[in-house]
N, C-alpha and C positions, 0 to 999 in steps of 0.2 A: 599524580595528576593524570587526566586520563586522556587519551588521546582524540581530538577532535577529527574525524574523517568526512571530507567533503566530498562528496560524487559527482562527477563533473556530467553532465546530461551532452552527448553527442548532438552536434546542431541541428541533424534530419529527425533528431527526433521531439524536437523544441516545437511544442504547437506554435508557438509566439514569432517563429522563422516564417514557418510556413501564413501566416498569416499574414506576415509585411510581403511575401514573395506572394502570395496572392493576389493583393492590393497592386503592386508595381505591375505584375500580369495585366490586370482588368485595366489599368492606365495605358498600359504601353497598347493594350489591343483596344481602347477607347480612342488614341490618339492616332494609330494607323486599321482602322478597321476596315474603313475604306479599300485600301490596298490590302489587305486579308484576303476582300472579299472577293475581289477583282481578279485574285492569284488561279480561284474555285471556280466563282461565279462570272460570265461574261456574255454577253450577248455576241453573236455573229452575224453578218449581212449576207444575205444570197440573193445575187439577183438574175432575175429569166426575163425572156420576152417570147413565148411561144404565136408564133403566125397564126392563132386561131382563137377562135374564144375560149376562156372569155378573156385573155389580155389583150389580141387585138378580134374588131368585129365590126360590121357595117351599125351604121345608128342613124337615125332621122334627127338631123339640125331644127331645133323650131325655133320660133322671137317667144325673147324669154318673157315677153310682155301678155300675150295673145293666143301664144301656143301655135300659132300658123306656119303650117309648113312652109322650110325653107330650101332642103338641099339635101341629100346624101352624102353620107362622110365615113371614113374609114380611120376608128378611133384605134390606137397604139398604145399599147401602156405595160410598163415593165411590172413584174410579180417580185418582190420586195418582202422575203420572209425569213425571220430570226432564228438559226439553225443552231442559237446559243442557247445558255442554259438560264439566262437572266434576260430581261427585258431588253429594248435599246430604247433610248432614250429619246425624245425631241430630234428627230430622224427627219434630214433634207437631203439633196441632191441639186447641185448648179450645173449646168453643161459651161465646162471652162473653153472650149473650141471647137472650131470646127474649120475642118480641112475639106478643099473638092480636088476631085481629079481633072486635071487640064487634058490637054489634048494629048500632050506629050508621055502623058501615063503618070505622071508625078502628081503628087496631091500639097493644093498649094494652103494657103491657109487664110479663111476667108477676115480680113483685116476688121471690116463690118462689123462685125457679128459681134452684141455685146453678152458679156457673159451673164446670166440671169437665173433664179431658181425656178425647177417644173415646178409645178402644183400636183397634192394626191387629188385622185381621183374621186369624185363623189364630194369633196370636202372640200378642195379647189384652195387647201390650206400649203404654205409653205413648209411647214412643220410639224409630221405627224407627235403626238405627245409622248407615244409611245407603244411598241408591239411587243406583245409578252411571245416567250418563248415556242418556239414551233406553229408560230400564227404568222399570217402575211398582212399585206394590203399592198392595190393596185398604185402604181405612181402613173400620172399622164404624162405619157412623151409628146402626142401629137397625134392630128389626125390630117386625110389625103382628103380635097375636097376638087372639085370641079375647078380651073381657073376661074370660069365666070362669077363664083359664089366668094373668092377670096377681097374684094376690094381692090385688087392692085394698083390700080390708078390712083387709090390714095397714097399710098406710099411709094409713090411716084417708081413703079416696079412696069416694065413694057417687056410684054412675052407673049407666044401664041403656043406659050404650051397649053396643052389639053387636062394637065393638073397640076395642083400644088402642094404642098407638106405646110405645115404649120405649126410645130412647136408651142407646146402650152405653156405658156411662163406665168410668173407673176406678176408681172409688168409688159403689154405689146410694145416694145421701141414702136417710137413713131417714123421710123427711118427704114423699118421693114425689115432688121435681121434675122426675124423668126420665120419667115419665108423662104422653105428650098423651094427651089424648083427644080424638077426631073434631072439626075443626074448622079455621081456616085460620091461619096461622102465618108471621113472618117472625123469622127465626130467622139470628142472627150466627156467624158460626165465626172464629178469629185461627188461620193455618198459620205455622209458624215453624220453623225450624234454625240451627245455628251458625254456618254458613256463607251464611244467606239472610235476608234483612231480611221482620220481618213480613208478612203478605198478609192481608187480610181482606177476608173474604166470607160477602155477605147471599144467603139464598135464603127463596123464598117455597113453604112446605111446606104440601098440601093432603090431608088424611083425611079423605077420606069414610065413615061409619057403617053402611057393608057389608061382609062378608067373602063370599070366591068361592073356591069352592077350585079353579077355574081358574088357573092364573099368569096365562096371556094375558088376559084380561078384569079380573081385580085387579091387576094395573099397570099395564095402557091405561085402566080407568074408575074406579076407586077411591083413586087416589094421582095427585099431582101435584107436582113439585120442579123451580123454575126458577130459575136466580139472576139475581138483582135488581142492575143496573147503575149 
């Protein structure tokens, strides 16, 4: 009788192994690839505000109707650039508060003031869609105008300061909170997209109660904005 010998095939060398652990691979990185990618790939937020152009710069107000001159202004706008290696997503920024300094030296926290999204620049959109990697775009913070050219009397504001700030939001409260007036500020911003965990950042914003119709001399001596660590 002759002896039957069966050879046992080691499992790493079983094409038919590797081919169900292939399968389970390609599922398991189908089902978390997302997070794969996330571990590699990620976007990062940088943000600046340099005193000069082009984030901040004098600009001529007109009626968006007519084009007729209306006022000088002094536009503000932080530099928002992706220092990651993947896009960021549907990218906004709200100012969550704002603090002034009293007389006392303490900065109080103004109760007013509702919290609101800026607008980008140019786009006047609340929600850029997305910035790919090593690229920016401008956000509008605000710009400094003339009291006279602000309206205050509508929003029942009485001041004889000689300027004002103004806060570009998506919505103007009808109550006037987007309105400083001359004085010293520390002031919250929350940056956020879908693909980027909150970021939040305090800056300490200073308006002086002069206007210059130089640029060079109105943002080296009349303004000041530094963030607060």
């Amino acid at each position: 009788m002759e002896n039957i010998i069966i050879e046992t095939i080691a499992w790493y060398k079983d094409p038919q192994w590797w081919a169900i652990i292939t399968a389970l691979l390609l599922g398991l990185f189908g089902i978390f690839q997302d997070r794969i990618r996330n571990i590699f790939w990620k976007p990062k937020i940088k943000v600046n505000m340099r005193l000069k152009s082009p984030d901040c710069h004098k600009i001529a107000m007109r009626n968006s109707q007519t084009g007729q001159f209306v006022c000088d202004s002094y536009y503000f706008r932080f530099f928002i650039e992706n220092s990651g290696n993947f896009q960021m997503e549907n990218v906004e920024a709200i100012i969550t508060e704002v603090n002034k300094k009293e007389a006392n030296g303490e900065y109080k926290k103004i109760e007013s003031f509702l919290p609101l999204n800026l607008v980008w620049a140019h786009y006047h959109n609340v929600a850029m869609p997305k910035i790919q990697p090593h690229l920016f775009k401008h956000l509008d913070f605000g710009h400094i105008t003339k009291s006279d050219f602000a309206n205050l009397e509508y929003f029942g504001i009485q001041s004889s300061s000689e300027v004002v700030f103004q806060f570009d939001l998506a919505v103007i409260p009808n109550h006037g909170s987007h309105i400083l007036l001359p004085g010293d500020y520390n002031i919250t911003i929350k940056f956020a997209a879908n693909n980027l965990a909150p970021v939040i950042k305090r800056y300490n914003f200073i308006i002086a109660n002069k206007w210059n119709d130089d640029e060079r001399i109105m943002l080296q001596n009349n303004v000041s904005i530094k963030e607060l660590k």
